[in-house]
C-alpha positions, 0 to 999 in steps of 0.5 A: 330635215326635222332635226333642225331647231330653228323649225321646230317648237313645241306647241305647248304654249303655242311657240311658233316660227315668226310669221307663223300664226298661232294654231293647233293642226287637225291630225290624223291617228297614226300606225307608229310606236313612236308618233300617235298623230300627224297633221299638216297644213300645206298653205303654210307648210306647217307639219304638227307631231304628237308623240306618244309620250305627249310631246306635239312639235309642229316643224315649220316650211315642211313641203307637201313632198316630204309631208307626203314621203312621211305618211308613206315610210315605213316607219314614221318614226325613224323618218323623223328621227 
């Protein structure tokens, strides 16, 4: 699901999806050796990851079901990966 490039930018420069408006997401800290925070938008099903190595991808028409089934798996980062 979050593998697919043509919903996924990175936020630096702020590169979004056509029609998606240019913002950051609040995120919460997260327990993961891979991710350090999450952030999800669910009136334009934007989802935001920071990684631990820096990098922040936000991944476009995220649904609340599968935002929900990533805060609940048992490890973060192989559900996105």
């Amino acid at each position: 699901m979050f593998r697919d490039p043509a919903k996924r930018a990175p936020v630096q420069g702020f590169l979004t999806s056509p029609g998606k408006e240019d913002r950051t997401l609040n995120r919460i800290l997260v327990s993961s050796s891979s991710i350090t925070s999450v952030g999800y938008d669910a009136e334009t099903e934007t989802l935001e990851i920071e990684f631990v190595g820096g990098g922040v991808y936000q991944y476009f028409d995220v649904t609340q079901a599968a935002y929900d089934a990533l805060m609940a798996a048992n490890s973060l980062g192989r559900f996105v990966n």
